[in-house]
C-alpha positions as CSV (number, residue, x, y, z in Angstrom):
1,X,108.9,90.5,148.7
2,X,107.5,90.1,145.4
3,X,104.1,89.7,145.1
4,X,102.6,85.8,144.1
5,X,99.6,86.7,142.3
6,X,97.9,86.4,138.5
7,X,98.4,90.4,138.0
8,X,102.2,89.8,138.9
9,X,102.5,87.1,136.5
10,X,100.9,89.1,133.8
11,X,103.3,92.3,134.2
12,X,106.2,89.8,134.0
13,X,104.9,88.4,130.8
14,X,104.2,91.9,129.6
15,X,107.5,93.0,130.2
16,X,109.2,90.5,128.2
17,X,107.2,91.5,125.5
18,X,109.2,94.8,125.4
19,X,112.1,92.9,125.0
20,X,113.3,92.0,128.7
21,X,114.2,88.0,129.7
22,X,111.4,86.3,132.8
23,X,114.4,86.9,135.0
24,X,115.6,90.5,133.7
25,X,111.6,91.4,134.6
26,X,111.2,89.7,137.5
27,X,114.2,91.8,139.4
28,X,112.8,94.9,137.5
29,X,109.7,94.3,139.1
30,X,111.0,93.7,142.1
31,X,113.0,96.8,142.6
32,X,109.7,98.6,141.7
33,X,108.1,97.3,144.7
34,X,111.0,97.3,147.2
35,X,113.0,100.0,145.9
36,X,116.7,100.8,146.3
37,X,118.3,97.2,147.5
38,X,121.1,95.2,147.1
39,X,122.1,92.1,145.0
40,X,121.0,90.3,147.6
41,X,117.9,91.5,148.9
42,X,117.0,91.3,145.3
43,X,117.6,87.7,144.9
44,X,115.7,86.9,147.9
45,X,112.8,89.4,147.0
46,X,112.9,87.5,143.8
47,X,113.3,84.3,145.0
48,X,115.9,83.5,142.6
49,X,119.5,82.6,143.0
50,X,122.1,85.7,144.1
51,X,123.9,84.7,140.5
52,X,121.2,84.8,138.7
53,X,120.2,88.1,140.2
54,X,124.0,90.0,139.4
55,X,123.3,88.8,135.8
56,X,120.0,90.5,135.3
57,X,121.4,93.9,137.2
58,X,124.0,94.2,134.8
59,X,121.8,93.9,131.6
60,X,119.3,95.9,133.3
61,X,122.2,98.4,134.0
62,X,122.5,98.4,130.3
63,X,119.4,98.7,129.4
64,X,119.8,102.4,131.9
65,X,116.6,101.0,133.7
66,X,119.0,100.4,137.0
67,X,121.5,102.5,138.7
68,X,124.1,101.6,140.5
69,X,125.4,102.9,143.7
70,X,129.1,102.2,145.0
71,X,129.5,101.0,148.3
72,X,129.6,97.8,150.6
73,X,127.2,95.9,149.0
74,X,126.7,98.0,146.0
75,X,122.9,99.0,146.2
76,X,120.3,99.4,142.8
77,X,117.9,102.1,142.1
78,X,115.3,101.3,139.7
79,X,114.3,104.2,137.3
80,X,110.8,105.8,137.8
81,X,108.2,103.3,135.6
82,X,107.4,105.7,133.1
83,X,111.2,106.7,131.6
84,X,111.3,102.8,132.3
85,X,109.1,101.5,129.6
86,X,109.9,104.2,127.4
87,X,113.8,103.4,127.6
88,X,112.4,99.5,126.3
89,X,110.2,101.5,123.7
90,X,113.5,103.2,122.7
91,X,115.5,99.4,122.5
92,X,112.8,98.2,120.3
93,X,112.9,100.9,117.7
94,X,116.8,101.0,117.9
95,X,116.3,97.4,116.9
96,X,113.7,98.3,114.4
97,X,116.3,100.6,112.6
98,X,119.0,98.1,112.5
99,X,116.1,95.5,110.9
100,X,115.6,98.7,108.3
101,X,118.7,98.9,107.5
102,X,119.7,95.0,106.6
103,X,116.2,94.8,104.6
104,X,117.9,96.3,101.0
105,X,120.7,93.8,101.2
106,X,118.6,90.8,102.4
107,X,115.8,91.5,99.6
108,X,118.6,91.4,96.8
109,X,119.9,88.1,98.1
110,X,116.4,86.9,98.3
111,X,115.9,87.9,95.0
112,X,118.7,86.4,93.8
113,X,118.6,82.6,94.9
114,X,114.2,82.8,93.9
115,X,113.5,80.6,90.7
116,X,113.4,82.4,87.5
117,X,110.1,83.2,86.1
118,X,108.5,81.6,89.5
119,X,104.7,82.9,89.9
120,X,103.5,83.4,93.5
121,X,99.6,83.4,92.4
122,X,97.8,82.7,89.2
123,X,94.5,85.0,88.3
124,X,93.4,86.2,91.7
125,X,89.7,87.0,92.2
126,X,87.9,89.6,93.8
127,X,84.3,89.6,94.7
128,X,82.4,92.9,96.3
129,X,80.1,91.4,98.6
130,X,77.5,94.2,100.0
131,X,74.3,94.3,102.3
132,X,73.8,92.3,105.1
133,X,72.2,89.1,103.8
134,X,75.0,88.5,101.2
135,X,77.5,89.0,104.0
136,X,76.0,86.6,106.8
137,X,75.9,83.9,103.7
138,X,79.8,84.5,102.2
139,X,80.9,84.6,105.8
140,X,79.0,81.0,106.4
141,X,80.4,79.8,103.0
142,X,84.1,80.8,104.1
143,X,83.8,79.3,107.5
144,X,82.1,75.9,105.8
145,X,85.0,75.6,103.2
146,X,87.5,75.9,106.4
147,X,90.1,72.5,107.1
148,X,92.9,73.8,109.0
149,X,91.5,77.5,110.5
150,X,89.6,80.8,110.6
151,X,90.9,84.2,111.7
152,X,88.5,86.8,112.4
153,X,87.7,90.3,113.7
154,X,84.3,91.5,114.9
155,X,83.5,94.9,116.4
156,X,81.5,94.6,119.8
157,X,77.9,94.6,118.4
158,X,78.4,92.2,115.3
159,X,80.2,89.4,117.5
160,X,76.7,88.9,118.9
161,X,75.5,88.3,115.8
162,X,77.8,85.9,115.1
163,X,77.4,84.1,118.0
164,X,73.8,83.4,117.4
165,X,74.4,82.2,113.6
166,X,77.6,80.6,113.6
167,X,77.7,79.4,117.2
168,X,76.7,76.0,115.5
169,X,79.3,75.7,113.0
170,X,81.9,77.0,115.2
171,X,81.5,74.2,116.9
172,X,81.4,71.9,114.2
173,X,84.8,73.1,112.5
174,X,86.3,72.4,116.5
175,X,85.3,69.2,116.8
176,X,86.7,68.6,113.4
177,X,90.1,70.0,115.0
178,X,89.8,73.3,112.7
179,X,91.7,76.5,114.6
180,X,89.4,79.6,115.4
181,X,90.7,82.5,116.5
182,X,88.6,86.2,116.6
183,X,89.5,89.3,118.3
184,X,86.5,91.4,119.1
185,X,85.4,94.3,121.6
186,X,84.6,92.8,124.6
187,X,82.1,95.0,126.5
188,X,79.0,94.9,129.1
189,X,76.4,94.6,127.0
190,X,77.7,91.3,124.8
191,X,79.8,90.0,128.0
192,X,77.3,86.9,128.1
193,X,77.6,86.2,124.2
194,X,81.5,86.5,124.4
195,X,81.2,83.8,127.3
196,X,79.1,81.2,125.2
197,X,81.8,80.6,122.5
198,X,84.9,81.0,124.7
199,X,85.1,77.9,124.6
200,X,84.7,77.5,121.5
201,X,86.3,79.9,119.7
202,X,90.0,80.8,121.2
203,X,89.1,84.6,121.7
204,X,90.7,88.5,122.3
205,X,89.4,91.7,123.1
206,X,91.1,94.7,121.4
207,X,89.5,97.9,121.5
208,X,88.3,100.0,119.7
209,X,87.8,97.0,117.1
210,X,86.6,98.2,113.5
211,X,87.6,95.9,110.9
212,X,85.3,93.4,109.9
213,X,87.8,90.3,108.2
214,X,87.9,86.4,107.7
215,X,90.8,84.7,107.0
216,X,90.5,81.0,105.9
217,X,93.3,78.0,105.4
218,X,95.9,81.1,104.0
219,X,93.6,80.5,100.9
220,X,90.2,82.9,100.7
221,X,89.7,86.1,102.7
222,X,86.8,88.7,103.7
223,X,87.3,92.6,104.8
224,X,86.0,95.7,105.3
225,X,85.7,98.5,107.5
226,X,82.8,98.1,110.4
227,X,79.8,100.5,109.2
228,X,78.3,103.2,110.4
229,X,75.4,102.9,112.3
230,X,72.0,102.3,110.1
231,X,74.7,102.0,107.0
232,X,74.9,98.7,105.3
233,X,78.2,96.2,105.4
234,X,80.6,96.6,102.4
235,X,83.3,93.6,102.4
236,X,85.7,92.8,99.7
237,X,86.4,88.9,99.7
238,X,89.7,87.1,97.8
239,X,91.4,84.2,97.3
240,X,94.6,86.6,96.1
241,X,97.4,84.9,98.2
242,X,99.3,88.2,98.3
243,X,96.4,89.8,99.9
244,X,95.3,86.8,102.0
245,X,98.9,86.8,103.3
246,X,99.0,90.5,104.2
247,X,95.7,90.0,105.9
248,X,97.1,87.5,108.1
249,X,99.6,88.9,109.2
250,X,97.5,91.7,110.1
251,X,95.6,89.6,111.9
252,X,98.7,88.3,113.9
253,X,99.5,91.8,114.7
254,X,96.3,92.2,116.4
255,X,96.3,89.3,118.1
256,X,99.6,89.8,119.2
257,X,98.2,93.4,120.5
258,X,94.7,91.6,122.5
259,X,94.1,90.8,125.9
260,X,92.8,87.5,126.5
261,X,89.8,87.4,126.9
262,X,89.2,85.9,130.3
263,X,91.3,88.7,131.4
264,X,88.4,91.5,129.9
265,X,85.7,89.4,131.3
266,X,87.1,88.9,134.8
267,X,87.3,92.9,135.0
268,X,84.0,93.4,133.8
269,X,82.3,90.6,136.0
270,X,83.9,91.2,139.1
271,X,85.5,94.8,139.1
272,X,89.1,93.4,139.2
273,X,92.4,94.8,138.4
274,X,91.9,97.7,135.7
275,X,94.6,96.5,132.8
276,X,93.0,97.4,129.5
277,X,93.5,100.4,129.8
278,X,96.9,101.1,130.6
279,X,97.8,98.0,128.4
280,X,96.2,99.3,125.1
281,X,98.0,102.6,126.4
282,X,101.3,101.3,126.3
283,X,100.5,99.5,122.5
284,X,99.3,102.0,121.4
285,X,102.4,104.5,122.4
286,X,104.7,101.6,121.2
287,X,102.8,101.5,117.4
288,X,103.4,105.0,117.2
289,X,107.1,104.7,117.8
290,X,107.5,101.9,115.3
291,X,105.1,103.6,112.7
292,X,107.5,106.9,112.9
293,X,110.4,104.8,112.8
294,X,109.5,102.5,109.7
295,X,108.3,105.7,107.5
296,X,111.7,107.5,108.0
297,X,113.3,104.3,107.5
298,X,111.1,104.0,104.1
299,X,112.1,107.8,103.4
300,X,115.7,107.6,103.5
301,X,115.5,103.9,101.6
302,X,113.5,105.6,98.9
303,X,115.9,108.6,98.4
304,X,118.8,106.2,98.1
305,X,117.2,104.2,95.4
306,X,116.6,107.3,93.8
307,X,120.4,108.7,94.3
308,X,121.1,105.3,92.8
309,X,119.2,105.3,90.0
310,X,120.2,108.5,89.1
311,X,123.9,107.6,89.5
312,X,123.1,104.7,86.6
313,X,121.8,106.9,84.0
């Protein structure tokens, strides 16, 4: 019988991040733990209705992450966990190439209905902001000029920092209803900051976590790379809505990739079930698929506009 318990839960949720359905990962999980069964048995394991349980079996047969065995009733075999997940990896790129290849002809109709002469930016600015002191006051003026939200990343030793001088006006842009989001490297030895502002500050862990970025209202935005240790801070900040957009989606991307937070600090308080580390695992194996896959995609698009081109001349 499948197990009732927060771990559960999370796995489900996982799973549907590689692309299965709550009910497609609940059976999946629940042929894991029971192994070879019938349509049946896995309803009931599942506690969900016998229908519902045929339809997920058949998209999971698709999916080749189910066998099926002939007889009276027809039993399912789940595939070993590891060809499993990487089967799903497999789905996503396949998507991922199909994406690729729409992206030439939905640009050009893009392009084709946007305004003439339309400007997405006027004169963007760029400031280099360098040492410490000018850093801590930027950072304060971003957060201060903030309406609607602030994004940010912190590596594990300067989220301590920032707990004891912006604790304060975290708390003042919340109770103005301003969104703040960070993802940072939860660890032992700033578990008790990380705790003062979780409820604060809506935060992640992600590690290892070496960018150093603020993103403000979509309008102004700080980066850099974390230093070295005994090196000073070097951060470039914007209000370049090209670059303040890239940034946040690259923020979403990590965020997408944390754990919540009360998940890290749960395992590091009391010892409980080890996920970060086969969860960044799995991330990390699935960015490397999609990386691969996006730079042939960009090699073949490239020699086609180049094939193209030269077909013009």
């Amino acid at each position: 019988m499948m197990r009732d318990s927060s771990a559960t839960d999370y796995r489900i949720a996982e799973l549907i991040r590689f692309g299965l359905t709550p009910l497609e990962a609940k059976v999946y999980i629940s042929l894991i733990q029971t192994g070879t069964a019938s349509a049946y048995r896995v309803a009931k394991n599942a506690r969900i209705h016998r229908v519902e349980a045929y339809r997920a079996l058949g998209r999971l047969k698709k999916l080749r992450l189910v066998e099926e065995f002939m007889g009276r009733p027809a039993l399912y075999r789940p595939v070993p966990p590891d060809r499993g997940v990487g089967l799903l990896i497999d789905e996503v790129a396949a998507k991922l190439r199909e994406l690729n290849k729409a992206r030439e002809e939905t640009v050009r109709w893009l392009g084709s209905i946007s305004a003439p002469g339309h400007e997405i930016e006027e004169k963007p600015h760029y400031r280099l902001v360098e040492g410490t002191k000018s850093l801590r006051e930027t950072t304060h003026g971003l957060w201060s000029n903030a309406e609607e939200e602030v994004f940010f990343t912190r590596d594990s030793a300067h989220i301590r920092v920032a707990v004891k001088e912006e604790l304060a006006l975290a708390r003042s842009l919340s109770s103005r209803g301003v969104m703040l989001r960070g993802v940072t490297d939860v660890r032992e030895e700033n578990l008790q900051d990380v705790s003062s502002i979780e409820g604060t500050v809506e935060l992640r862990h992600l590690s290892p976590m070496n960018l150093h970025m603020d993103v403000v209202d979509s309008s102004e935005a700080l980066f850099g790379a974390v230093p070295d240790r005994g090196e000073e801070p070097t951060c470039i900040w914007t209000d370049s809505q090209r670059y303040v957009a890239v940034l946040r989606e690259l923020f979403e991307h990590l965020w997408e990739e944390a754990l919540p937070v009360m998940l890290r600090i749960t395992e590091l308080q009391s010892g409980g079930f080890p996920i970060c580390q086969e969860y960044e695992s799995l991330k990390k194996d699935l960015r490397n698929v999609l990386l691969a896959e996006t730079t042939d995609a960009l090699k073949f698009f490239r020699e086609q506009l180049e094939r193209l081109q030269e077909s013009k001349r």
